[in-house]
N, C-alpha and C positions, 0 to 999 in steps of 0.2 A: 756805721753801716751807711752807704751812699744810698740816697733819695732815687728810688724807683716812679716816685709820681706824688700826686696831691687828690685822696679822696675827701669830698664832702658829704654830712650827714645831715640828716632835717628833717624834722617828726610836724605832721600838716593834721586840720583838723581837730576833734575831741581826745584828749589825752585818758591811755588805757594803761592799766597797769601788762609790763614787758616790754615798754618802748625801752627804759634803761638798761633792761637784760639787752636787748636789739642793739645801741648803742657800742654796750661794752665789748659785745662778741666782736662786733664791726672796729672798731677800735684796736683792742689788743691785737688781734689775729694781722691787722693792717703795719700796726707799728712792727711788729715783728718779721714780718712780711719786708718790711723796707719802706713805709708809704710815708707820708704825713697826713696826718689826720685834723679837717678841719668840722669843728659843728658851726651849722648855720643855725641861729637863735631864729624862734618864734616864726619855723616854718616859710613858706615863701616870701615872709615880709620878709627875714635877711636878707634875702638877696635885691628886693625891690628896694629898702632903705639905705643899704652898702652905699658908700661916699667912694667911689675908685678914683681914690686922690690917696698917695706915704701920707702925706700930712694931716689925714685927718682921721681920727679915734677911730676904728671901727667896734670896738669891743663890744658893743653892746650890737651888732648884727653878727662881729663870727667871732672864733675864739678857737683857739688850736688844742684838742683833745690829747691828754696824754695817759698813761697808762692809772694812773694817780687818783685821776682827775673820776675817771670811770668805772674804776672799780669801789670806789666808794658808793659812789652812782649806781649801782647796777643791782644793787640789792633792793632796792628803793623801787615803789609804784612812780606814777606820773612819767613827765618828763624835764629832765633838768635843762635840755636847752630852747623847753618853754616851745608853745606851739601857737598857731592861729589860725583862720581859714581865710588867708588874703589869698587872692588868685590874680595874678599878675595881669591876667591877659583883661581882666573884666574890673580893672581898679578904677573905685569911685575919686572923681576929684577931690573929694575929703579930705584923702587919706594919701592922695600924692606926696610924697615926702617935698621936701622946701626948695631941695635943689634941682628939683624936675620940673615944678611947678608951672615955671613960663614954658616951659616945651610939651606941657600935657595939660592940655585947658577943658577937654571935654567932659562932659558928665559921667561917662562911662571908658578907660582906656586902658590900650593893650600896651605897656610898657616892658614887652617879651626882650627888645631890642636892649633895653638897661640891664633886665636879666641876665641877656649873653655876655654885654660887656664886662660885668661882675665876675661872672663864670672866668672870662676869661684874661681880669686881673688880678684873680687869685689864682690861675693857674689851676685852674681844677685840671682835671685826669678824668676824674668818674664822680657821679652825683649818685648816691644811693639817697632818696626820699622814704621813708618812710611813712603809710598814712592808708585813708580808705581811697573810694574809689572816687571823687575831689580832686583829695593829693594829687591822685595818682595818676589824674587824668592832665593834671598838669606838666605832670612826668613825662610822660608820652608825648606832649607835645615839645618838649623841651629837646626829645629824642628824635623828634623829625626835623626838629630845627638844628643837628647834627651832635646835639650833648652824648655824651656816652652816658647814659643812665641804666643801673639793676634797681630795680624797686622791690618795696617789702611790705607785704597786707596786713594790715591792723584794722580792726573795726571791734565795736563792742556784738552788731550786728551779725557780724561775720558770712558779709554778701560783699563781699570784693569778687569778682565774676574770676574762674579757672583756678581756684586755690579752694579745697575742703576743708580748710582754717587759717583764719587771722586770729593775729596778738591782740589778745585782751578778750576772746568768745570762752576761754577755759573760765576765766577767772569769773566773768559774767554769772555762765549758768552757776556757778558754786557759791556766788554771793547772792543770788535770787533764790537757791535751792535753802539758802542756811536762812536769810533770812525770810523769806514766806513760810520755813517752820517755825519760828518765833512767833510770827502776826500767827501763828494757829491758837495759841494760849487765850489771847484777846477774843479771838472770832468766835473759840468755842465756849468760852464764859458768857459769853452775852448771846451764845446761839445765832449768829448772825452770817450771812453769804461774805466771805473775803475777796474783796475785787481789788488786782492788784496790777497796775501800768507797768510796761516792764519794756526793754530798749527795741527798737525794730521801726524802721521807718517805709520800708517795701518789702522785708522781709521776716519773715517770723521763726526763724531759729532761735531766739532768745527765750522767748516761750514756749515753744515746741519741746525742748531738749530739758528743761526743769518739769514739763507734765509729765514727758515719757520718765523720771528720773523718780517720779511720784510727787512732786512739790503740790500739783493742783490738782482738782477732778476733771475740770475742761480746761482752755485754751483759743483765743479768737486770735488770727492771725491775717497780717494784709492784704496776703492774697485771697482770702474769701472773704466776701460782704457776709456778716452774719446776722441772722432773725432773732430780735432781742427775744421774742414769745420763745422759741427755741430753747436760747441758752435761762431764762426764766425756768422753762418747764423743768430744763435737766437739775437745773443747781437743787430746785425745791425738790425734784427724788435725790440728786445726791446727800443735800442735808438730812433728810427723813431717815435713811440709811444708816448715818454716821452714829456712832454713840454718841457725841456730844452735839448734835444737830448741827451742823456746818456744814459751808461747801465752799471749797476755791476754784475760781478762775482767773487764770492771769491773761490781759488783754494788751495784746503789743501796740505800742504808740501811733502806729499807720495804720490800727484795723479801723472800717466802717462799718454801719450799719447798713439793713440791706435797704435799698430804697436809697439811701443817702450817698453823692458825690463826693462831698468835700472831708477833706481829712479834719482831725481837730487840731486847732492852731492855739498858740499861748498869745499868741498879738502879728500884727500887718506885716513886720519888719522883716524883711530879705537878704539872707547871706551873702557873698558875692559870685555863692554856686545857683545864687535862686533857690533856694530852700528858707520855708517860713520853720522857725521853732514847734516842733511841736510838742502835743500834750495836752490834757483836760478828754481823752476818750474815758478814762476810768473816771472822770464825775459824772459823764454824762451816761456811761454803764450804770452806774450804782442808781442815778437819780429813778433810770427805768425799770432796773430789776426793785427796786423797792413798791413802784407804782405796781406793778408784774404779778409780785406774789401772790397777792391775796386772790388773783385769779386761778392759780394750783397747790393753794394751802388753805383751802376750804373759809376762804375770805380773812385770813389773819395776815396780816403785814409782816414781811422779815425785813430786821433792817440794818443796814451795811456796815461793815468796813474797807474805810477805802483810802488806798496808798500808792501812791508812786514812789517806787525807788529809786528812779533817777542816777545822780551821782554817787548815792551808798556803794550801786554795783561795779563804779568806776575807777573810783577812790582807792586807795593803800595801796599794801604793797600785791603782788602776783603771786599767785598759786602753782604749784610745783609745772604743770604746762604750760603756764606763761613766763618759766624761768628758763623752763628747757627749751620748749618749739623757739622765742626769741635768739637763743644761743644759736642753734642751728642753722636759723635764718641767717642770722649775722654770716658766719660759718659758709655757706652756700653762696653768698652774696660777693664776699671775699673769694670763693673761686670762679666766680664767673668774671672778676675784674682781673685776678693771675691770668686765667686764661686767653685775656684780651676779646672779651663775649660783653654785651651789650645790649639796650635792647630788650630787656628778657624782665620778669616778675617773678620771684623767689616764691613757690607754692608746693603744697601739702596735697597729695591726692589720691586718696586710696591708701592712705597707709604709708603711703612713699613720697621721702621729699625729690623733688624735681622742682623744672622751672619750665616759663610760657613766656609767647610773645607778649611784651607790654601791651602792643594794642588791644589786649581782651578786656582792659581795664574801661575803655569806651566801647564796647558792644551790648547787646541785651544785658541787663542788670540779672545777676542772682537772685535767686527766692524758692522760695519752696514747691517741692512738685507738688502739690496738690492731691491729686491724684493716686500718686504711689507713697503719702507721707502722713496723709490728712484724712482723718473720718468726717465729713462734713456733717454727716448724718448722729453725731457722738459729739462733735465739738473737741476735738482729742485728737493725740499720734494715733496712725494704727500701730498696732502692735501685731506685724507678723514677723517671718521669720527672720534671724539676726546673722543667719552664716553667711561667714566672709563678708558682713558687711565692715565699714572703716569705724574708728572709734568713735567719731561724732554720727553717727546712721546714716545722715542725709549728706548727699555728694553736692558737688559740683560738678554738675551735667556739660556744663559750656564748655 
């Protein structure tokens, strides 16, 4: 079959289980198609480290995808052509590769112009990135600088702005819902409030979507500053309540407390999106609802269990949504480059797959309506009516 063009593929960012399914659908459906299919390793660095010299190895920046290759691949969590969060435009002198070195001497540089050249000594056609709203925003600019890019939302979060779901938020809530019933065996043997960190950096669907599903009794989420006396009072009725005296809340990685500015950081060190790591709000939850109790348990102390689960909910392989919605992605992606369409972010809304302008990926960040989603006054989803809503409840407004 004669060569219709050259796509590339490139997973940016924390790796989620359904990049692989995302991959392979992009892959097969391309080679049969007529395409060649290349993956760019470890996210924007490929293209940044790429040698655009015959003569020299590149294998360890790209590698030509073949039918073989990915469907072994595709049944498997993570991502096999390995990811990072380098951003080309904002790369530390560090980390300038060897043979740019004398031509990029500043602290901080945009080496967009090496990007293109790469692009366009491999002969790309179409870049399909895959990634959160990072990635994606480096997409977009790739797009204005004339690439033909379809992009594809993955976040564990699932606040990529104008998509009601990314790859890897199914598998999430099912690994926070399975395991916060596990940690209940613990919490209610020793009668203790279970406080449990769980993914969300601006946005609190991660947590939101395992309370409504029954995992916890409350829920603190980014978008509202919460009153430690508050969610103290509530846990101590909801443990009172329980047979086995217990209570859960799960506290997303960006929530604060009220009165307090700053989010909680794991150390100083900054991404090259400007993001510090975060984490340590679920120590510093627990440290106060311990202090707390004895003030609405009639002066007896409750005292904690306290977990992050982190990469537990990241890790393996993908759950029957993150094997399917990735397929379809791929699938939609693949007809937006037949049809010669560009431009555009492959998205979930309402029920119904469609696509948006990339640029929504740089406007107001998703997060939760507050208002129409949130009982502040409960610390909880609300729970009203469900008709005709999408299967994950809360939209995407943008």
């Amino acid at each position: 079959m004669s060569r219709k063009g050259t796509i590339a593929i490139l997973t940016g960012g924390g790796d989620v289980p359904g990049l692989n399914p995302a991959i392979r659908a992009v892959t097969l459906r391309a080679i049969r198609e007529g395409y060649r299919v290349l993956g760019i390793r470890r996210g924007w660095a490929g293209l940044v480290d790429f040698v655009p010299d015959k003569e020299v190895d590149n294998n360890e920046h790209v590698q030509i995808l073949t039918e073989e290759i990915v469907d072994r691949a595709g049944r498997t969590g993570g991502t096999f052509l390995h990811t990072s969060r380098t951003r080309p435009s904002h790369l530390p002198k560090s980390i300038v590769p060897p043979h740019l070195k004398d031509k990029y001497t500043a602290e901080i540089n945009d080496v967009t112009p090496e990007v293109l050249k790469n692009i366009e000594f491999l002969n790309i056609d179409y870049l399909i990135p895959i990634g959160g709203d990072d990635t994606l925003s480096y997409g977009q600019r790739l797009h204005k600088e004339g690439v033909k890019v379809v992009a594809i939302p993955k976040t564990m979060d699932n606040d990529v702005p104008g998509t009601d779901y990314c790859i890897g938020f199914s598998t999430c809530v099912t690994r926070t819902i399975e395991l916060t019933h596990k940690l209940r065996t613990t919490a209610g043997s020793h009668e203790r409030f279970l406080v449990i960190e769980v993914f969300g950096r601006y946005a609190g669907y991660s947590a939101m979507l395992p309370t409504m599903a029954g995992a916890a009794d409350r829920c603190v989420i980014p978008e509202h500053p919460f009153d430690i006396e508050q969610l103290a009072e509530l846990l101590v009725h909801d443990r009172k309540l329980h047979p086995s005296h217990y209570a859960v809340v799960l506290i997303s990685e960006g929530a604060t407390l009220m009165g307090e500015q700053d989010l909680s950081f794991e150390g100083k060190e900054k991404d090259q999106y400007g993001h510090r790591k975060l984490g340590g709000i679920g120590d510093k939850v627990s440290a106060r609802l311990k202090q707390l109790s004895t003030k609405f348990n009639q002066g007896k102390r409750i005292n904690i269990v306290n977990q992050r689960l982190g990469y537990l909910v990241r890790c393996g392989d993908p759950d029957a949504l993150d094997s399917i919605v990735p397929m379809a992605y791929g699938n939609l992606a693949l007809d937006l480059v037949i049809a010669n369409t560009c431009g555009r972010l492959i998205s979930l809304r309402n029920g119904c797959y469609d696509n948006v302008p990339i640029d929504i990926v740089v406007g107001p960040k998703k997060v939760v309506d507050v208002e129409k989603y949130y009982n502040i006054d409960r610390l909880r989803p609300k729970y009203e009516t469900f008709m005709r809503q999408p299967l994950f409840i809360m939209t995407s407004d943008i």
